[in-house]
C-alpha positions, 0 to 999 in steps of 0.5 A: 227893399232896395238896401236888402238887394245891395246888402247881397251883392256887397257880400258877393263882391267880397267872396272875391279873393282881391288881387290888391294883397301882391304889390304888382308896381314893387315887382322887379322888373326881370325875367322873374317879374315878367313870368310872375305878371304872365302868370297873372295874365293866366290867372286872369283868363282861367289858364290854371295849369299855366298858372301852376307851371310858372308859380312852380318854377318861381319856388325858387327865384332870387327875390322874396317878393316873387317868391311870396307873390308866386305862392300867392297865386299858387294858392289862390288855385289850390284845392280848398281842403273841405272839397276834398272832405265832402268828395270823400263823404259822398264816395263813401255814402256812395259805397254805403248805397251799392253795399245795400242795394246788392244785399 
């Protein structure tokens, strides 16, 4: 019983997306690095559209290890294309219902 319960929280665990595939110790140490970890201080307490405005800013950083690091992020609070599928096919189910009920 007890290896059936720690089975569900080891896949919960792993639902996660890890923070450990961006190398924090190898970012440089500048102004750009500094944005990067702030946005990572958002991430951390759901600040999403700060997030976004400091990730959109790093686009274009002088370093390619920020620029990857940023887009990480970035991704990590873009919208998952399958919610954008389901909230298509309820709308459209949606439309489907009022079209039969006005019949």
């Amino acid at each position: 019983m007890q290896d059936r319960a720690r089975k569900k929280t080891d896949r919960k665990r792993a639902a996660a997306p890890p923070l450990e595939d961006i190398d924090w110790s190898a970012l440089p140490s500048d102004e750009e690095g500094d944005r990067l970890r702030a946005a990572l201080r958002a991430l951390q307490l759901g600040d999403h559209r700060q997030v976004r405005a400091l990730t959109h800013a790093l686009r274009d950083a002088k370093s390619e290890l920020v620029r990857t690091s940023a887009a990480k992020l970035a991704q990590r609070i873009a919208v998952d294309p399958a919610q954008l599928i389901i909230l298509g096919l309820c709308a459209v189910f949606f439309v489907a219902m009022v079209l039969v009920y006005l019949r």
